[in-house]
N, C-alpha and C positions, 0 to 999 in steps of 0.2 A: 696523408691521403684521407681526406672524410667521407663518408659514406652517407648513402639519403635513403631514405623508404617512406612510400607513402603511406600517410597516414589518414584516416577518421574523423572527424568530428566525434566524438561522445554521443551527442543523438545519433548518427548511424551507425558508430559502431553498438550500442544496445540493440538496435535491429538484426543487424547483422548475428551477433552474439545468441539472441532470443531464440531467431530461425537457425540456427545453428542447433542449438539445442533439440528444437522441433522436429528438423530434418535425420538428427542420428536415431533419434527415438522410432520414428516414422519407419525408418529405413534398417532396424531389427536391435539396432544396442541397448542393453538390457540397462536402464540405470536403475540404479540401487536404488531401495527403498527400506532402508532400517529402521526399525521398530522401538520406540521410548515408552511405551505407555507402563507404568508400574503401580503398585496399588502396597508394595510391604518390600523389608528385606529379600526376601528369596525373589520376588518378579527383578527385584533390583539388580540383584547379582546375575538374575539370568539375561540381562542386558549387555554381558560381559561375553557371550559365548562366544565362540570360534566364527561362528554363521553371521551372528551380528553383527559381531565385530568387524569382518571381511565386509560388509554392507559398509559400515559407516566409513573403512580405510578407499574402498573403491569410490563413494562419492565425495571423499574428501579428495582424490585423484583428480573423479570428472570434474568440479569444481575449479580446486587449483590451474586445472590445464584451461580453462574459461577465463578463469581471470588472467592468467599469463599471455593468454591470445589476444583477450584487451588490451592491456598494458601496452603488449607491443603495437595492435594496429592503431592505437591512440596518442602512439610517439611517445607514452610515458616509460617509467623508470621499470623494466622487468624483473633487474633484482629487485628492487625495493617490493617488491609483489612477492617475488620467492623467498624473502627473510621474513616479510609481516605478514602476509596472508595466513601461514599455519598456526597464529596465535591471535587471530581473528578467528578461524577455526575453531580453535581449542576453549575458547570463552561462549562460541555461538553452542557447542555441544552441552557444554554447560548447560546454557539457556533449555538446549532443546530436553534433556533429562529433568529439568524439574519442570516444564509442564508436561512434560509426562504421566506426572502425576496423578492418579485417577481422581483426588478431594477436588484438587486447584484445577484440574479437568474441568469437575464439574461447575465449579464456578465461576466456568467461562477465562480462565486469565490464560492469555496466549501466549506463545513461544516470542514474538515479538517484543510483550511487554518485559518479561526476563530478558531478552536482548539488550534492551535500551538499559534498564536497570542496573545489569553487568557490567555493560560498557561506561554508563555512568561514573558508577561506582570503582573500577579501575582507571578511568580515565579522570578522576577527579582527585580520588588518592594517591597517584602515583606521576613521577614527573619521568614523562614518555619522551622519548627521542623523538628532538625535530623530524627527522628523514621519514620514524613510523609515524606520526601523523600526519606527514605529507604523503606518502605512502595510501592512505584512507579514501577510499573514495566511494560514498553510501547512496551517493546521487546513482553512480552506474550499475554496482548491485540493484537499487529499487528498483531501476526503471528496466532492469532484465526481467524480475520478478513480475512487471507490468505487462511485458509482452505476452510472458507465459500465464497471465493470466487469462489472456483472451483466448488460451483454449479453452477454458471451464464457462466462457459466455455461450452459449449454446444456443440459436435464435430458437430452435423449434422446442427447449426447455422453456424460454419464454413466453412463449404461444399455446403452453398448454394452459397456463395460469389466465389465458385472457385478457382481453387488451386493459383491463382494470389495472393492473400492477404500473402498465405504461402512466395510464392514465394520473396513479399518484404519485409516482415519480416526477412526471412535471410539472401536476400542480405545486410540490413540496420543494419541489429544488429550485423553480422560480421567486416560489413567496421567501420558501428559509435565505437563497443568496440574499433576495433586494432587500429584506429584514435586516440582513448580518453587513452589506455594505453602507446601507442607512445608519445602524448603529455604529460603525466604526467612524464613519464620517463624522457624527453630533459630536466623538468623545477624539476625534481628533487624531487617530490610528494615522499613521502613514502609508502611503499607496502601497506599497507592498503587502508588506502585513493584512493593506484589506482587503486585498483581491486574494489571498492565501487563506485568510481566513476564511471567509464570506465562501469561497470555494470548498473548504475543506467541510465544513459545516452543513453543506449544502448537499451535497454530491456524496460522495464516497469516501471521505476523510483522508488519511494522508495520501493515497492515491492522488486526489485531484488538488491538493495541497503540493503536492511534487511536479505535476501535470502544467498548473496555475505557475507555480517558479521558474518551470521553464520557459512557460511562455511570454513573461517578462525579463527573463534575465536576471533574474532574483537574487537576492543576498543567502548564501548557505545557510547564515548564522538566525536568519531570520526562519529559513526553511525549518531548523532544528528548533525552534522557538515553537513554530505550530504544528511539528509531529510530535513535541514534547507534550502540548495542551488536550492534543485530540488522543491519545491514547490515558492520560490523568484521567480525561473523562469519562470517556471507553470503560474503564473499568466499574464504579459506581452503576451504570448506565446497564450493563450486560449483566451485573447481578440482582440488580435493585428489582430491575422490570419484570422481567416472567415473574418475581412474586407480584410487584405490585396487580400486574393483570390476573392473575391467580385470584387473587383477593380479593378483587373487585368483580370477578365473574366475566371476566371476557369470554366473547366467543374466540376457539384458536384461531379464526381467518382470521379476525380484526389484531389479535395480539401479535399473530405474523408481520401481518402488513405496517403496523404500530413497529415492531423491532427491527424490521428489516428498513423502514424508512428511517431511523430516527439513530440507531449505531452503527457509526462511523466502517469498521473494518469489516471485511466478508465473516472472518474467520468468527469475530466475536458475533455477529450475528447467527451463525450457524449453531455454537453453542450455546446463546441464549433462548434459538428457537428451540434447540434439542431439551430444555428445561421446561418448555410445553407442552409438547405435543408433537407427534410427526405433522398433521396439517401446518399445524403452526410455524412447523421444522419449512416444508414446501412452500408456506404463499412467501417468510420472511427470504427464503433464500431467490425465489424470482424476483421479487421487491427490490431487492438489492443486485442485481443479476442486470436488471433494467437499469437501475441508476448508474452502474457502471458501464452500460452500455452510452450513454449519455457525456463520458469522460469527454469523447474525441469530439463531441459538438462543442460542446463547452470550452473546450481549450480551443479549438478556432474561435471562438466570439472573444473568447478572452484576449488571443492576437489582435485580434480588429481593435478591440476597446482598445487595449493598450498601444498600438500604432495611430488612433486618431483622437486618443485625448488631449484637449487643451490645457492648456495652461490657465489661469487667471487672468491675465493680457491680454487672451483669445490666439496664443499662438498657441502653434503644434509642436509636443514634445520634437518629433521624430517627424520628420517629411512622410505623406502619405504613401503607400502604394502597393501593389500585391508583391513585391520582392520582400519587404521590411517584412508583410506579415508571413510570409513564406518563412523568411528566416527568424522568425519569433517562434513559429509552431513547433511546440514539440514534437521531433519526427517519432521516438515511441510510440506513440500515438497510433502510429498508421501501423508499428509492429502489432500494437494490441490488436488492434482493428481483421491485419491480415491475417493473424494465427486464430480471431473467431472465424473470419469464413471460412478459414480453409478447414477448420474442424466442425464448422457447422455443414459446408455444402460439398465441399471437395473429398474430402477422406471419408471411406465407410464407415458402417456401424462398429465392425468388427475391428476396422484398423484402431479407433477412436477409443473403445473399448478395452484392445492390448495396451495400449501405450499411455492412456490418461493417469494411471497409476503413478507412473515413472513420473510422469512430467509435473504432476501435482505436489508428489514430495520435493521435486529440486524445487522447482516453486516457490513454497513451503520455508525452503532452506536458504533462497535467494534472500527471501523478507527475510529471516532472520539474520543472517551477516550482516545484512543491510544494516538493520537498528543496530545490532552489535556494532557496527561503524559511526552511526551516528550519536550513539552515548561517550564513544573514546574519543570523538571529533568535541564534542561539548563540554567546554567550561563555564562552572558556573558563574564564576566571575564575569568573564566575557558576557555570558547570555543576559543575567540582570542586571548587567550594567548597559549594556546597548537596548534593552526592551524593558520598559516600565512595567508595574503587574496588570496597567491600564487595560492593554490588549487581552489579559487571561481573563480579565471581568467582562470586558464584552463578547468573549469568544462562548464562556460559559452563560450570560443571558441571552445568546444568541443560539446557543443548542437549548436553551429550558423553553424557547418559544418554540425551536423546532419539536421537541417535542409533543408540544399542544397541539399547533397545529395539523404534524402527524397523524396523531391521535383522532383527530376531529375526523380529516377527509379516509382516515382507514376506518372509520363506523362508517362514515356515509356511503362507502364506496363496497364494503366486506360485511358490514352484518348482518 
């Protein structure tokens, strides 16, 4: 006798999942929020306490029971989630204890980048059971991460900054895309990769890198290829700058609006700005605040493009029609999109206030499994062998131009 349940798509069930999240927090459960930051031995050890500890066991609980919720409403494997997940766990705690760290704090390197790096590094060293890499799924973590991102987009945090911020967000993410897919074009990138790139470069790095592959239908391995590029860069990028602008005398509006348009992830931008200035800290965090706000336009157009591209021949990949681009769109998308109104216009101050805490660490913690997923999902063999270094050389003279021209329209626009 078989049995049937229905099942999800992956884009709704991260919806689903996100608002789930959204809704217990709302609704009074207290999610944990443990504390990594350490500066010597003794802060180290006192990461160990009883208190903390009870923190870190209880959101490794609410988590676990997240992902087992997916598994099932997604028709996948639940064991395979209850054997692998606490050691996807246990490598992401890793990650989150050494940026903890108050030095590598200060120098901007995120929980993310130790994610990937761990996961790498185990998943490259060691020969992992088919089932746990089937098991791995970094796509669904991210794009929960994504949802719950759109609490912290806040329209009227937007609106204080002035319609300026708007303003060079789309100057920059128009010129830096049609730059980044011009140049992948000349050097002969493949369609994926360039709308990934060109996207990722443009917008909010691997965010709309993830946003962009769904909206095609994207190859995983390719996906791993350009979260592996934009965070290479990220790092250089989010130390280098606050000094270079130090040095050269910025003013802290221009050096905000300079960091917030120009690196990739929220997080690395927050701590880049915090190495200038609290001004600097506010315009770079609007700056990028706006450009993520911009996610969900962009991944429609990205539909469209991609449903009404020709061919060479002048035929059409894919028959035209609003159903194709319907089901091309990342429905994430709309989670982002609903978790900002509802925390910008619907919940009060006060509710917004209790619970922004909670939902910003799981957050926080979503990205990081995620990359932890994506470094054990990635062999290096696979990845350069299917991707030439072609693509890393264009992806990198396509963020040195964003950079300039950043640069340019955040003086004319902030000094």
């Amino acid at each position: 006798m078989s049995s049937s349940r229905i099942t999800l798509s992956e884009d709704w069930a991260v919806v689903f999942l996100g608002f789930l999240i959204i809704l217990l927090a709302v609704a009074g459960l207290s999610i944990p929020t443990p504390q990594y930051k350490w500066n010597d031995g003794t802060a180290l050890a006192s990461l160990l306490t009883a208190s903390n500890g009870t923190s870190v066991f209880f959101q490794f609980l609410f988590a676990y029971a997240i992902v087992i919720i997916g598994a099932f409403i997604t028709g996948k494997s639940v064991r395979s989630q209850l054997v692998g997940f606490p050691f996807v766990f246990m490598l992401t705690l890793v990650a989150l204890v050494l940026s903890g760290n108050a030095f590598l704090n200060d120098l901007g390197l995120e929980t993310v980048i130790f994610s990937l790096l761990l996961g790498l590094l185990v998943g490259n060293l060691f020969k992992l059971p088919q089932w746990f890499r089937d098991s791995l799924n970094a796509e669904l973590l991210v794009k929960i991460g994504l949802v719950l991102l759109g609490t912290r987009v806040i329209f009227s945090d937007i609106l204080k900054a002035g319609s300026l911020g708007l303003v060079q967000s789309l100057i920059v993410v128009l010129s830096v895309w049609y730059f980044a897919f011009w140049l992948c074009r000349k050097f002969k990138v493949d369609d994926e990769l360039t709308m990934m790139i060109s996207s990722a470069v443009s917008i909010c790095g691997v965010s709309a890198a993830i946003a962009t592959s769904g909206a095609i239908k994207g190859d995983s391995k390719k996906l791993s290829y350009v979260v592996s590029m934009v965070l290479i860069a990220a790092i250089p990028m989010m130390i280098g700058m606050p000094y270079i602008a130090n040095a050269l005398g910025f003013p802290e509006e221009v050096t905000g609006a300079w960091l917030g348009g120009s690196i990739d992830t929220t997080g690395a931008v927050v701590a880049s700005g915090s190495l200038v200035g609290e001004r600097a800290l506010e315009i770079s965090t609007i700056v990028k605040f706006s450009q993520n706000v911009l996610l969900g336009i962009a991944a429609l157009a990205i539909s469209i493009y991609w449903t009404y591209r020709g061919t060479p021949d002048g035929q059409y990949v894919e028959k035209p029609g609003l159903g194709v681009i319907w089901e091309r769109f990342p429905k994430f998308v709309l989670g982002f999109i609903g978790a900002s109104l509802l925390f910008s216009f619907v919940l009060d101050a006060a509710t917004v206030s209790a619970v922004k805490g909670g939902v910003k660490s799981i957050q926080g913690l979503w990205f990081a499994l995620a990359f932890t997923s994506i470094g054990l999902e990635t062999n290096f063999k696979d990845l350069l062998g299917n991707n030439s270094i072609k693509p890393f050389y264009v992806f990198l003279a396509a963020q040195f131009f964003n950079i300039l021209i950043t640069l340019a329209v955040a003086w004319w626009l902030f000094a």
